[in-house]
TORVONU-322742 format. One record per atom (N, C-alpha, C, CB): atom name; residue number from 0; x, y negated, z; residue in one letter. Coordinates in pm, whole numbers, padded with zeros to 5 digits. Glycine has a CB too. Layout:
- atom;nr;c1;c2;c3;rest
- CA;NUM;X;Y;Z;A
...
END
This chain:
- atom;nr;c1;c2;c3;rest
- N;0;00081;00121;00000;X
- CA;0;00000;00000;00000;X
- C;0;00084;-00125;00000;X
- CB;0;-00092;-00001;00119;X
- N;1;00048;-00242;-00020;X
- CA;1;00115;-00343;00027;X
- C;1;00104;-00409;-00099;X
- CB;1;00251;-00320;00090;X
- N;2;00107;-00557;-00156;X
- CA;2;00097;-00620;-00269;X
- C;2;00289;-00588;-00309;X
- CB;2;00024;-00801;-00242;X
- N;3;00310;-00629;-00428;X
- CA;3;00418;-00657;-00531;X
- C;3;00481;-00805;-00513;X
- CB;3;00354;-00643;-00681;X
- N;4;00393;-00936;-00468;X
- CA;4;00440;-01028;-00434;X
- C;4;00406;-01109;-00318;X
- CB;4;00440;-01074;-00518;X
- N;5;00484;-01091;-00232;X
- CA;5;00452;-01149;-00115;X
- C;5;00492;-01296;-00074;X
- CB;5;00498;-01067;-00031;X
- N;6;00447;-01363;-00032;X
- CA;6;00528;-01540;-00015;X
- C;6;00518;-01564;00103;X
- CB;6;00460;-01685;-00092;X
- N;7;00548;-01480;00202;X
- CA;7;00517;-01558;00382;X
- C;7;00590;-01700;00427;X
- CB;7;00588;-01441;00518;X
- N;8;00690;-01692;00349;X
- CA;8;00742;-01860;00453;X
- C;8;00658;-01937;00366;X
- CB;8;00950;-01937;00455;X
- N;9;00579;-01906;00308;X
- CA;9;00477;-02069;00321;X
- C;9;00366;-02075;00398;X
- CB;9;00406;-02121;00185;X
- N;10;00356;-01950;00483;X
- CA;10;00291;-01885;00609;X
- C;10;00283;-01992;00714;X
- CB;10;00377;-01756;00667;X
- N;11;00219;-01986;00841;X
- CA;11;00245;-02017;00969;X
- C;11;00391;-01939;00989;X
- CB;11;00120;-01971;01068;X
- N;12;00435;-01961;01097;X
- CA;12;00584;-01897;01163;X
- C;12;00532;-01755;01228;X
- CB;12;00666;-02012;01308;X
- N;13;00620;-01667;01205;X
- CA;13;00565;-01537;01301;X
- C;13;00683;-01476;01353;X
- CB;13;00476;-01413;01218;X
- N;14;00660;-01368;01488;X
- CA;14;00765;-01349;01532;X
- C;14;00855;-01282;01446;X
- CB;14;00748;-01299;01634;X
- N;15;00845;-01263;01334;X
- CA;15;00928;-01174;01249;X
- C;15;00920;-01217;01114;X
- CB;15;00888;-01031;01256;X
- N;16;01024;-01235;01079;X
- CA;16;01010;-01276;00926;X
- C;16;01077;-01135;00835;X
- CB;16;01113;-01443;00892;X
- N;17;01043;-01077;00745;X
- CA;17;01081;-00999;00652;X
- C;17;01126;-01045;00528;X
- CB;17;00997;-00929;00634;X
- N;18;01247;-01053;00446;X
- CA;18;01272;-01095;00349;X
- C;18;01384;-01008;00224;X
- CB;18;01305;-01211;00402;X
- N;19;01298;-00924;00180;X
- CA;19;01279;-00822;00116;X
- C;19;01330;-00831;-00055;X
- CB;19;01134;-00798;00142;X
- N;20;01485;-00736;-00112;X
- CA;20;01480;-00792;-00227;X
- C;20;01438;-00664;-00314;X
- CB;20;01613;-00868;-00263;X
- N;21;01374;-00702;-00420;X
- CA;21;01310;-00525;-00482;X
- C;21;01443;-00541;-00559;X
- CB;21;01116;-00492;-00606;X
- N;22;01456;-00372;-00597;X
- CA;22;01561;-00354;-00708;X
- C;22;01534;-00354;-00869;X
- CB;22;01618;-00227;-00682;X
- N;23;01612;-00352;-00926;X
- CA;23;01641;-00402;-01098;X
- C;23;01468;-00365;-01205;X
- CB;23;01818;-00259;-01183;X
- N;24;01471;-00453;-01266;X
- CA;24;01342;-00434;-01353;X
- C;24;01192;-00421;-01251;X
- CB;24;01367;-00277;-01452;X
- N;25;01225;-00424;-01141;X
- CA;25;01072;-00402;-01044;X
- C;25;00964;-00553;-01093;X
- CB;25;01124;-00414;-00813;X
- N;26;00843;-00552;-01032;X
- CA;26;00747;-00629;-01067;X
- C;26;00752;-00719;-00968;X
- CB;26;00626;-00570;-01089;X
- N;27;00678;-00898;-00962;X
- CA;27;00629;-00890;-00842;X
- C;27;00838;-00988;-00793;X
- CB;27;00557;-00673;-00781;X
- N;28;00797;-01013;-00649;X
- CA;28;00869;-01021;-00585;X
- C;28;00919;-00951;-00458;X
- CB;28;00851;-01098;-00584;X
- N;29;00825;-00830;-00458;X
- CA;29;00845;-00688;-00365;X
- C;29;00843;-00551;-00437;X
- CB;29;00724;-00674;-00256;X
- N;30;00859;-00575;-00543;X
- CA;30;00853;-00461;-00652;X
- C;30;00782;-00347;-00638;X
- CB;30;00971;-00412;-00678;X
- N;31;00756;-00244;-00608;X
- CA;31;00682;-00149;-00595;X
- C;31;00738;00001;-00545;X
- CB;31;00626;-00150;-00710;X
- N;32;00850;00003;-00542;X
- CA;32;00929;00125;-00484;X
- C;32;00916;00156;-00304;X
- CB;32;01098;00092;-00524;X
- N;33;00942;00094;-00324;X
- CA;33;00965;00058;-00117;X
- C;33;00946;-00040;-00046;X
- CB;33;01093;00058;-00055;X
- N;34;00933;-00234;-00177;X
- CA;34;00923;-00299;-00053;X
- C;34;00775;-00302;00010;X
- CB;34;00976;-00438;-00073;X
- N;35;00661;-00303;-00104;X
- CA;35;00541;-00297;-00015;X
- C;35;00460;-00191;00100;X
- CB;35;00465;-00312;-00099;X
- N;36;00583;-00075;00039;X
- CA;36;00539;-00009;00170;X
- C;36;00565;00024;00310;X
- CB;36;00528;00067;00150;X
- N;37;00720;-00057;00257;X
- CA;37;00810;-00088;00396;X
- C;37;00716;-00225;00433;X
- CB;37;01017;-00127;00366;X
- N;38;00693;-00313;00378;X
- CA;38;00595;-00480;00457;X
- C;38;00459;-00373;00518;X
- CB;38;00505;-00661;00275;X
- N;39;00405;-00319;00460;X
- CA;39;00246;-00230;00537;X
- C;39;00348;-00160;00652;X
- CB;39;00128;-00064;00400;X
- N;40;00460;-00085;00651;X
- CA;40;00462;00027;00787;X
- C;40;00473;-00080;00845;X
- CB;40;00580;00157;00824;X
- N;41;00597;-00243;00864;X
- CA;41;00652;-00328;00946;X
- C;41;00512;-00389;01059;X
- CB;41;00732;-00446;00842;X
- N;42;00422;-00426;00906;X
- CA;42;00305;-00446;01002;X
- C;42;00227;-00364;01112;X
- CB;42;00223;-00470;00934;X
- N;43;00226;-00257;01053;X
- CA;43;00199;-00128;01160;X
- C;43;00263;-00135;01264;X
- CB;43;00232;00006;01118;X
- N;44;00394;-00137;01256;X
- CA;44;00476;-00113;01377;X
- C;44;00486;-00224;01482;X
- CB;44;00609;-00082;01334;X
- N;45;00463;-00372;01423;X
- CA;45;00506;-00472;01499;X
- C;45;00352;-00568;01559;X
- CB;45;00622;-00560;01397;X
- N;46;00250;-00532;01480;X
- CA;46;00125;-00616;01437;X
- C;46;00122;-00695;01303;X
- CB;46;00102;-00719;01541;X
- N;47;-00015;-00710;01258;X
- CA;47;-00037;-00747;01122;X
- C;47;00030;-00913;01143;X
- CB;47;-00222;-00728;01068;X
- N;48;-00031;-00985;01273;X
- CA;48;-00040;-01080;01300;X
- C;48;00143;-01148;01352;X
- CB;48;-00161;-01066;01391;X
- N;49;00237;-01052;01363;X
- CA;49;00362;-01093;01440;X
- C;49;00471;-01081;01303;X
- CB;49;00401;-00973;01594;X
- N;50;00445;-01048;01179;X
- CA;50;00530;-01050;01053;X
- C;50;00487;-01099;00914;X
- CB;50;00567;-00923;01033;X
- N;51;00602;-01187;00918;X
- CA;51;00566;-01316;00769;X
- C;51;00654;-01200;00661;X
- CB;51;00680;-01551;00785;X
- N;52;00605;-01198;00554;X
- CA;52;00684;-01076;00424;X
- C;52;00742;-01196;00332;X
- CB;52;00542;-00944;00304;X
- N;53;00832;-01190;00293;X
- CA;53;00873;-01276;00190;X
- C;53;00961;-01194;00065;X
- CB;53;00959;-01392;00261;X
- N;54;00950;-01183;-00039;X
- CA;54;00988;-01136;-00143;X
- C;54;01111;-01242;-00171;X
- CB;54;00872;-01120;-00245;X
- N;55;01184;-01154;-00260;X
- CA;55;01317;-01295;-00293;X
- C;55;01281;-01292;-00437;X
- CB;55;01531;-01258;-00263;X
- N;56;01264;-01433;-00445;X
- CA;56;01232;-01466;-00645;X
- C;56;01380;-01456;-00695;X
- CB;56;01157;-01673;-00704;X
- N;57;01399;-01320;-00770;X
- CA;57;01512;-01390;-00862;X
- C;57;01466;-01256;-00958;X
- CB;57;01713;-01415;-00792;X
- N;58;01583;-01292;-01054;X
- CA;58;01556;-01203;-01192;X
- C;58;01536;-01016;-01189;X
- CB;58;01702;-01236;-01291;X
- N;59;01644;-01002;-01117;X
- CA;59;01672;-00873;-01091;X
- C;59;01640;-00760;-01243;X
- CB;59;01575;-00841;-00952;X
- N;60;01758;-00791;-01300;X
- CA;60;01776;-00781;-01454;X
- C;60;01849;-00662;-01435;X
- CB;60;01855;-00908;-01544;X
- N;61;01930;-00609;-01554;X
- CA;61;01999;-00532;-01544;X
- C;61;02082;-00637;-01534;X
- CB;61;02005;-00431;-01623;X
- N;62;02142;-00724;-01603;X
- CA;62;02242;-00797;-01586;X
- C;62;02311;-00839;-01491;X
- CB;62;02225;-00864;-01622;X
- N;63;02180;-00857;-01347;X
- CA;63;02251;-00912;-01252;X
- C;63;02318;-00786;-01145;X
- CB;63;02151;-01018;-01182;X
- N;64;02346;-00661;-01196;X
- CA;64;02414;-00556;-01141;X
- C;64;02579;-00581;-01124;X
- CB;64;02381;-00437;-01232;X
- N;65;02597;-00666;-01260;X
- CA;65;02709;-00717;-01268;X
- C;65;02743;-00847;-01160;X
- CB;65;02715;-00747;-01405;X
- N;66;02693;-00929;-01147;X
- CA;66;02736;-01030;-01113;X
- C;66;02703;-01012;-00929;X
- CB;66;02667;-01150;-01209;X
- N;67;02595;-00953;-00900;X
- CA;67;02588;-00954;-00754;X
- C;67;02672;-00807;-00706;X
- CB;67;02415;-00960;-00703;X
- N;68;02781;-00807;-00788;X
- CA;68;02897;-00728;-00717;X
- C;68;02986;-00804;-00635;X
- CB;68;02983;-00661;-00813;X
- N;69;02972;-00944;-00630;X
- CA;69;03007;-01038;-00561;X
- C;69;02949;-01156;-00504;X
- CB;69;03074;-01062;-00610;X
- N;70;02763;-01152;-00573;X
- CA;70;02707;-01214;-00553;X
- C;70;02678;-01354;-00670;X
- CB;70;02749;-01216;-00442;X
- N;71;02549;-01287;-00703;X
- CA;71;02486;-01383;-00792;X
- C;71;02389;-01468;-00751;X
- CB;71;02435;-01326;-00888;X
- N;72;02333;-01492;-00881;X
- CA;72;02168;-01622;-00845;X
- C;72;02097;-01528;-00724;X
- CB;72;02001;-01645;-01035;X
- N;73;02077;-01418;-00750;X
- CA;73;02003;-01329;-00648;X
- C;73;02036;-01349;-00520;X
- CB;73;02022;-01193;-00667;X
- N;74;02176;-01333;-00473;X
- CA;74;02195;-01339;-00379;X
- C;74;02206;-01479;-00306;X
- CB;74;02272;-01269;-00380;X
- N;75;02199;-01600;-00389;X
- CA;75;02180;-01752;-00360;X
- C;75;02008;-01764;-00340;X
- CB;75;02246;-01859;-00505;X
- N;76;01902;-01642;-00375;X
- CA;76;01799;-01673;-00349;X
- C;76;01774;-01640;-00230;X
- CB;76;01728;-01641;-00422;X
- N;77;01851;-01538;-00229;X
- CA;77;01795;-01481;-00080;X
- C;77;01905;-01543;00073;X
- CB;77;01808;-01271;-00094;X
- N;78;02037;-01573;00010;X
- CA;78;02058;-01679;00123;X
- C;78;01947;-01819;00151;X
- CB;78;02205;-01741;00086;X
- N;79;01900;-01882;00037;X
- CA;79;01811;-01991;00062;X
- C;79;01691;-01940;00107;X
- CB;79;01790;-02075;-00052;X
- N;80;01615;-01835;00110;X
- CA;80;01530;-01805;00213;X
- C;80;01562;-01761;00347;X
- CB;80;01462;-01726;00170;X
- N;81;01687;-01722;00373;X
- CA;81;01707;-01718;00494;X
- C;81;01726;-01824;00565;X
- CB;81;01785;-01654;00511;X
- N;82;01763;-01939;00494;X
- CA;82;01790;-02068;00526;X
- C;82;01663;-02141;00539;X
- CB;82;01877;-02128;00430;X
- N;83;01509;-02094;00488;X
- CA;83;01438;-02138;00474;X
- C;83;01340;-02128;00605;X
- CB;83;01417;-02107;00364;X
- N;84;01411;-01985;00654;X
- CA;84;01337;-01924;00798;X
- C;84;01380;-02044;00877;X
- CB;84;01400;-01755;00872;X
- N;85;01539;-01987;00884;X
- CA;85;01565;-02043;01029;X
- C;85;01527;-02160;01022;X
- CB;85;01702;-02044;01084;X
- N;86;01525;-02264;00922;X
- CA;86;01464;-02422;00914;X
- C;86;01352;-02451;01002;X
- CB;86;01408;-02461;00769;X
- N;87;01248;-02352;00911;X
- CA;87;01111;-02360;00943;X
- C;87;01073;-02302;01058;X
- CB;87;01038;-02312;00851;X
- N;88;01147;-02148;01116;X
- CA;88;01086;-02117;01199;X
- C;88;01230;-02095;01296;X
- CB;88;00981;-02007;01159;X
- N;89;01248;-02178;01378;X
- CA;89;01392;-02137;01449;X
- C;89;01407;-02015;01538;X
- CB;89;01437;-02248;01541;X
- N;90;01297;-02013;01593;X
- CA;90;01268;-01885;01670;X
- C;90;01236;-01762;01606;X
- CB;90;01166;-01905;01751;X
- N;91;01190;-01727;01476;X
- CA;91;01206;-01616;01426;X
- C;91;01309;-01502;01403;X
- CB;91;01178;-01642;01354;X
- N;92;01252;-01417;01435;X
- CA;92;01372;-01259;01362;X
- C;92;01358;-01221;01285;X
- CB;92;01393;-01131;01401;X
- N;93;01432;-01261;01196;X
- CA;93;01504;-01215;01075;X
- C;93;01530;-01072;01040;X
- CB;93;01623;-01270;01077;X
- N;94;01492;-00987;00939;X
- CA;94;01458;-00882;00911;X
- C;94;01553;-00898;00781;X
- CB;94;01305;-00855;00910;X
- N;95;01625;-00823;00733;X
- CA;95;01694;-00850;00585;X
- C;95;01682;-00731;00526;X
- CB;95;01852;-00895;00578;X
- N;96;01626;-00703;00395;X
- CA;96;01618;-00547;00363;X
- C;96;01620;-00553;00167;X
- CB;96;01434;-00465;00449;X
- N;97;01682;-00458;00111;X
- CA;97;01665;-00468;00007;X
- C;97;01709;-00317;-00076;X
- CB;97;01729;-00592;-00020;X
- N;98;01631;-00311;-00196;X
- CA;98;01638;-00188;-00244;X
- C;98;01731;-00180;-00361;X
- CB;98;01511;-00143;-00274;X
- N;99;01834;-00096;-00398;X
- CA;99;01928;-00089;-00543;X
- C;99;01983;-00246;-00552;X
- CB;99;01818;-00040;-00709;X
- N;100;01948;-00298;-00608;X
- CA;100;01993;-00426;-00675;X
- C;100;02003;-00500;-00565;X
- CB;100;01902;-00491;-00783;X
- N;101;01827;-00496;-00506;X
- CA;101;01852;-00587;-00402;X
- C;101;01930;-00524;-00244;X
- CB;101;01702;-00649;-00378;X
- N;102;01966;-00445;-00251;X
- CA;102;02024;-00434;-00149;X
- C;102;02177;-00497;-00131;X
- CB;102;02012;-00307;-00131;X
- N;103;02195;-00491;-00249;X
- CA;103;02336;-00570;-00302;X
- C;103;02355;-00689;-00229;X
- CB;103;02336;-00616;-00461;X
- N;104;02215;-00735;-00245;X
- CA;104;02141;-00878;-00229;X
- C;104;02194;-00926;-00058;X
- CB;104;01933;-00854;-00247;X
- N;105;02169;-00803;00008;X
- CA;105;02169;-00819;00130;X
- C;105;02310;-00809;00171;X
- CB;105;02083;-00734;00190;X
- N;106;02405;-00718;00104;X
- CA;106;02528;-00701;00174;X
- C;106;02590;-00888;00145;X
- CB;106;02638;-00545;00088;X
- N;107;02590;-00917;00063;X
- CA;107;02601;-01015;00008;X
- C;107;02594;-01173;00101;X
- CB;107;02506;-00989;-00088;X
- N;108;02447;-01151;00098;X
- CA;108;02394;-01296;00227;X
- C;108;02443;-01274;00338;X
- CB;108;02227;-01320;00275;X
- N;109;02453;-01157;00396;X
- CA;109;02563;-01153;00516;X
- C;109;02670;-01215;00533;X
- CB;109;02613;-01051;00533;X
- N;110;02743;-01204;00444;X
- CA;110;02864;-01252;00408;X
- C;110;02855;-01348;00373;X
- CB;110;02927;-01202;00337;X
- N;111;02795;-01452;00325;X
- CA;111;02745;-01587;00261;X
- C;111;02667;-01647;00406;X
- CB;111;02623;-01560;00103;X
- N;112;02625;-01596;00489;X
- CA;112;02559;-01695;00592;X
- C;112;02652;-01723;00680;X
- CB;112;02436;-01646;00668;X
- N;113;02603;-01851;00720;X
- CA;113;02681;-01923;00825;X
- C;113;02674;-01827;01001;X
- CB;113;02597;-02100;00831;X
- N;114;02721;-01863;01083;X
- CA;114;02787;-01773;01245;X
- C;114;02601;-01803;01285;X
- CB;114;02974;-01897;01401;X
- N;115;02587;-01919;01262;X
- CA;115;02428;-01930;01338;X
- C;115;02307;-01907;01260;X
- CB;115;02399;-02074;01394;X
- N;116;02343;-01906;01107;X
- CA;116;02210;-01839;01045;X
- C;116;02202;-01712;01021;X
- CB;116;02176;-01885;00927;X
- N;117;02320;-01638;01076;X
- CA;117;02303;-01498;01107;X
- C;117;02267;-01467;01242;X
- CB;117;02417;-01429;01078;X
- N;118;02261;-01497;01349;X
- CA;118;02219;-01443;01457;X
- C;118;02099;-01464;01479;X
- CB;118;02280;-01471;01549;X
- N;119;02017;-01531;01363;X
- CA;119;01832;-01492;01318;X
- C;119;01840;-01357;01312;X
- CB;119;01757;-01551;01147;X
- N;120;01936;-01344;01197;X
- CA;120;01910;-01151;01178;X
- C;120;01968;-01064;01262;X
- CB;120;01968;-01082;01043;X
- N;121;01856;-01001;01296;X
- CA;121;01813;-00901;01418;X
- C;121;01842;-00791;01361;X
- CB;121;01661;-00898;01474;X
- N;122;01792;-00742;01246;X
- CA;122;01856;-00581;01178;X
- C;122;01835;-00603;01015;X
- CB;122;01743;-00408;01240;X
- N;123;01921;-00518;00933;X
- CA;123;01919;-00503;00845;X
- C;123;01898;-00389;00782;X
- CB;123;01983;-00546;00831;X
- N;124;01800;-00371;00647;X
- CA;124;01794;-00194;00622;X
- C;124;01802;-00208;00483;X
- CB;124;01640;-00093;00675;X
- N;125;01834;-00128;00394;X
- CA;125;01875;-00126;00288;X
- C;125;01853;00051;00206;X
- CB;125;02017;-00188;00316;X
- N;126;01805;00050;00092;X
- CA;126;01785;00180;00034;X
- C;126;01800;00195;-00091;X
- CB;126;01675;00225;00055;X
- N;127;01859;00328;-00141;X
- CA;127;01965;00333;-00225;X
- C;127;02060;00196;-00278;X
- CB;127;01906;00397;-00333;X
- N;128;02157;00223;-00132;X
- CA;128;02230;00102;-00155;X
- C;128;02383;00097;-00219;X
- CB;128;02232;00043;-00028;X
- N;129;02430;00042;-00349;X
- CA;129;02554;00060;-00430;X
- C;129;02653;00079;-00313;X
- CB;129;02592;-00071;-00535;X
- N;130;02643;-00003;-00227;X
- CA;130;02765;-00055;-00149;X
- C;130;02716;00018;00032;X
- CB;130;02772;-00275;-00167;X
- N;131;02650;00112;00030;X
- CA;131;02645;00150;00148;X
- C;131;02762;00195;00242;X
- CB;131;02569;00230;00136;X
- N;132;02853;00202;00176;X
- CA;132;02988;00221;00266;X
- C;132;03053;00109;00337;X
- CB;132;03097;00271;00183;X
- N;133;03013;-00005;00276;X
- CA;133;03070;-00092;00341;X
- C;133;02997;-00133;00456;X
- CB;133;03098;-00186;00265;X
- N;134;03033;-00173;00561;X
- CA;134;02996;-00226;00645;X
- C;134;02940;-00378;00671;X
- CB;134;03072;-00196;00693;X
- N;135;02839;-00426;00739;X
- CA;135;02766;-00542;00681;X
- C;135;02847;-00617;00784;X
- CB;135;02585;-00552;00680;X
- N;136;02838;-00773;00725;X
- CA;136;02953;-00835;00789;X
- C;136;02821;-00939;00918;X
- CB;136;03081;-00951;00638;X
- N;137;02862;-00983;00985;X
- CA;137;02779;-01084;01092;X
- C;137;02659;-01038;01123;X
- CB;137;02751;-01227;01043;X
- N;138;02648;-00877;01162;X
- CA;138;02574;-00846;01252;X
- C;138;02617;-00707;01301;X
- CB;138;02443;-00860;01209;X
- N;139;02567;-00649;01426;X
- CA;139;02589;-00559;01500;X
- C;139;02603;-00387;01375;X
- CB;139;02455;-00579;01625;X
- N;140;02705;-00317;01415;X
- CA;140;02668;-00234;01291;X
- C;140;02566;-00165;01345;X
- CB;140;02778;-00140;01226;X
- N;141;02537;-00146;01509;X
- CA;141;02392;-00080;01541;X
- C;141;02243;-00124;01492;X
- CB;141;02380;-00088;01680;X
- N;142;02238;-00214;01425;X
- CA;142;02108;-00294;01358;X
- C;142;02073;-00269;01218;X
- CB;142;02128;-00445;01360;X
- N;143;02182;-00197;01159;X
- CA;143;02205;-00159;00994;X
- C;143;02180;-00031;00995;X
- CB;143;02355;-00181;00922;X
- N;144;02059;-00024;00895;X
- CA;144;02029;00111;00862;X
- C;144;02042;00156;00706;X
- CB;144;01890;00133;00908;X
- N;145;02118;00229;00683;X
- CA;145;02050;00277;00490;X
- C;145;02027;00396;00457;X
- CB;145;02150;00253;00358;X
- N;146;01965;00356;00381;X
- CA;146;01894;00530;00329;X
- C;146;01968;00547;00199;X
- CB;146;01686;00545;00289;X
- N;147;01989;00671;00175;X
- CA;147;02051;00712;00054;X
- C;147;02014;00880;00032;X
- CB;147;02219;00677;00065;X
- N;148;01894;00859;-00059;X
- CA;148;01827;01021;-00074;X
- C;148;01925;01104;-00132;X
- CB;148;01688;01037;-00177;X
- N;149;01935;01244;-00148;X
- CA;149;02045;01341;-00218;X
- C;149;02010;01317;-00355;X
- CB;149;02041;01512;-00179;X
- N;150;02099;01305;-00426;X
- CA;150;02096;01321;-00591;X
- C;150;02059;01216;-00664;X
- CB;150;02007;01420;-00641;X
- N;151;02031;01097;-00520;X
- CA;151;02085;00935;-00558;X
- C;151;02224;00887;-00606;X
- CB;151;02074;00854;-00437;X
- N;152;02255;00902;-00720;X
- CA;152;02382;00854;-00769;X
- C;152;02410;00724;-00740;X
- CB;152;02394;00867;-00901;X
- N;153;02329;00627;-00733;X
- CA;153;02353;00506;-00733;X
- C;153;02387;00425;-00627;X
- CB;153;02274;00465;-00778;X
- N;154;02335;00541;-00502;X
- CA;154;02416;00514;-00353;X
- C;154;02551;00628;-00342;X
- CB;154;02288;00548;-00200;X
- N;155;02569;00702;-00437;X
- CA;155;02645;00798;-00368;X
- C;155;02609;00900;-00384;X
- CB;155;02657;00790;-00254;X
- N;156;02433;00925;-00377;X
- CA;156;02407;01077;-00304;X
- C;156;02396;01128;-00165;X
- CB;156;02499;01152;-00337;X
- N;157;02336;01107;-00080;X
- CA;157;02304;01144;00037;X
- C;157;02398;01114;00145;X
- CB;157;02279;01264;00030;X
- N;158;02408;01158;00224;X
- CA;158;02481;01103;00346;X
- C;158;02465;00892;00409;X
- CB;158;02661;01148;00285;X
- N;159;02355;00925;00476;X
- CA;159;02344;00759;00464;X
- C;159;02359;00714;00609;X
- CB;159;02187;00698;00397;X
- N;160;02417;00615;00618;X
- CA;160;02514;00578;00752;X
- C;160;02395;00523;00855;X
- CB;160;02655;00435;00716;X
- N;161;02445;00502;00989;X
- CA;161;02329;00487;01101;X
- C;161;02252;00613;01096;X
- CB;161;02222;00356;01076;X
- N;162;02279;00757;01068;X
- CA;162;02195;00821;01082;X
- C;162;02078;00857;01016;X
- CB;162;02184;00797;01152;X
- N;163;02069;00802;00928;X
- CA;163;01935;00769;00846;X
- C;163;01890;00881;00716;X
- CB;163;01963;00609;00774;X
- N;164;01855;01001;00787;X
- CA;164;01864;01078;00677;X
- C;164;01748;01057;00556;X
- CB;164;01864;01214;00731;X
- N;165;01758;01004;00440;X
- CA;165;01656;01013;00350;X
- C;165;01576;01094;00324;X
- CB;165;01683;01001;00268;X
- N;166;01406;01072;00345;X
- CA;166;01261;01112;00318;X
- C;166;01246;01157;00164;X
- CB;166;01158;00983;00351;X
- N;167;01335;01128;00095;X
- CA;167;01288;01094;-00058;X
- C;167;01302;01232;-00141;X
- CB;167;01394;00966;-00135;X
- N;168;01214;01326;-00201;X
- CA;168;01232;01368;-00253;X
- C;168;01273;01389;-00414;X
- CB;168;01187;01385;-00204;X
- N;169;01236;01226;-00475;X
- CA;169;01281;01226;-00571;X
- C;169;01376;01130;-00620;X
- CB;169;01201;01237;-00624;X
- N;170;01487;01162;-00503;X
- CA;170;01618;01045;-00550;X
- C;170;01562;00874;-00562;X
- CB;170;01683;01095;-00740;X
- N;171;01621;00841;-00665;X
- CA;171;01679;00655;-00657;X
- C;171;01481;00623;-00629;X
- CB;171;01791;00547;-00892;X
- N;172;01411;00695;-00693;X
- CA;172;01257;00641;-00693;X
- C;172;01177;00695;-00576;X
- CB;172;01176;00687;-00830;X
- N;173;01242;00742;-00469;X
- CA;173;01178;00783;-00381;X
- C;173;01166;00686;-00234;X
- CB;173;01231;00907;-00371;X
- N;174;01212;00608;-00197;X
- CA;174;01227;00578;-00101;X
- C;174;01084;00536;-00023;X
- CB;174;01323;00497;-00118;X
- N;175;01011;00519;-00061;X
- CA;175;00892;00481;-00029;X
- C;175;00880;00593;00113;X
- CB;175;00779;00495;-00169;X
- N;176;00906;00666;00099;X
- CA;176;00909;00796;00212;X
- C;176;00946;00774;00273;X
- CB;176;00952;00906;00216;X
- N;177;01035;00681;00301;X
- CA;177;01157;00674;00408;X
- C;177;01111;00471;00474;X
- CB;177;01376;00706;00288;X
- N;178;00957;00402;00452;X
- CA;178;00904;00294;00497;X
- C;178;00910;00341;00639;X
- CB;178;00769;00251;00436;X
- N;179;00825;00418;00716;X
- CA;179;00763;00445;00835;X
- C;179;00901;00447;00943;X
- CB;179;00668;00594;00822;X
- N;180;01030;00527;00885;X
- CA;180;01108;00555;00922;X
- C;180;01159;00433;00958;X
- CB;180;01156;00631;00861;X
- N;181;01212;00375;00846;X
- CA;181;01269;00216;00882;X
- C;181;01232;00118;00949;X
- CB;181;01279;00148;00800;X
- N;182;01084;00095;00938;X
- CA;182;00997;00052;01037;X
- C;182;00991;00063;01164;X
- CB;182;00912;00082;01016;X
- N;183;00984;00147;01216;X
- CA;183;01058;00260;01365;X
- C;183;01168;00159;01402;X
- CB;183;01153;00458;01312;X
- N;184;01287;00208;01319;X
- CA;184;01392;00139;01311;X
- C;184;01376;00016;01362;X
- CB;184;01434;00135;01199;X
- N;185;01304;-00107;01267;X
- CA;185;01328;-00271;01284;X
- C;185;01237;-00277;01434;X
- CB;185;01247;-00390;01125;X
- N;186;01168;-00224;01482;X
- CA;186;01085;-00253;01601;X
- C;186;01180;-00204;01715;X
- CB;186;00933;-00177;01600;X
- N;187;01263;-00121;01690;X
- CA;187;01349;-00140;01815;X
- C;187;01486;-00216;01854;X
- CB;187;01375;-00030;01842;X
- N;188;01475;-00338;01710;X
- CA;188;01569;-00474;01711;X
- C;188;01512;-00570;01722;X
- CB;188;01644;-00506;01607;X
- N;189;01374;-00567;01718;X
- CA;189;01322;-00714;01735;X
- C;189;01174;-00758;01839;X
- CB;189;01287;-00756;01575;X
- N;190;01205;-00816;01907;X
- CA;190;01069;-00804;01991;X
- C;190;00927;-00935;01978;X
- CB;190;01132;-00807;02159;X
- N;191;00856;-00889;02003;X
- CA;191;00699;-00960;01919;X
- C;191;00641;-00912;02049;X
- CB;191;00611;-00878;01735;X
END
């Protein structure tokens, strides 16, 4: 469940902000693989009423596979919505999550945010992620979760760090299986 494009920071403030990048060619600004069903479990887990969803507008082309190996327009979108939280809502927790492309997205803004617009973000989760080996920079590595289903080439192939064994039975398009799980996850980093 869950819509394809979500816009919460033009929301009221809530205790949780979600800001979600879908991966390559997806629809929408939550694409349809995992982020809308990771925004429906978050709400489950935390209340409908305590989490703003925000999709990151950018292209998420094939093209930008290349360039957010170091960080592209993508990843300047999704630093400026994180920038957009803490503005608007100073007291919010920051949720950072992104799938294939966009997960890129996320290793990325870590590394691109400033000492105090990272200690918004409370946890980070990420699925079939290129760069899951690396370690995310300006936050706890206990808050980072990724999933990486078996016979996902594009993370690797299975073995996914924090413990996180992948739900997915059908590789890079499965993750949707593995929402409830992650969800679990962000509710025991952030309190509402």
């Amino acid at each position: 469940g869950g819509q394809s494009t979500s816009n919460g920071l033009d929301e009221a403030c809530k205790a949780a902000t979600l800001i979600f990048a879908r991966g390559t060619t997806e629809t929408g600004n939550m694409g349809s693989v995992v982020g809308p069903g990771f925004a429906s479990s978050l709400k489950e887990q935390l209340g409908d009423g305590k989490v703003a969803i925000q999709g990151v507008d950018y292209a998420a082309d094939a093209g930008g596979i290349a360039t957010e190996i170091t960080g592209g327009a993508g990843t300047t979108a999704m630093v400026a919505d994180v920038q957009k939280a803490v503005q608007k809502c100073p007291d919010t927790q920051i949720i950072l999550s992104g799938y294939s492309q966009g997960a890129m997205l996320v290793h990325n803004t870590m590394n691109k945010l400033t000492a105090a617009q990272a200690k918004n973000v409370k946890a980070a989760v990420t699925f079939g992620d290129p760069f899951k080996t690396q370690a995310l920079k300006n936050i706890d590595a206990s808050a980072f979760k990724t999933f990486c289903a078996s016979g996902d080439s594009v993370c690797g192939g299975g073995s996914s760090s924090g413990s996180a064994g992948s739900a997915s039975t059908s590789g890079h398009l499965g993750y949707g299986a593995d929402a409830g799980t992650a969800a679990k996850f962000v509710k025991t980093k952030v309190t509402v």
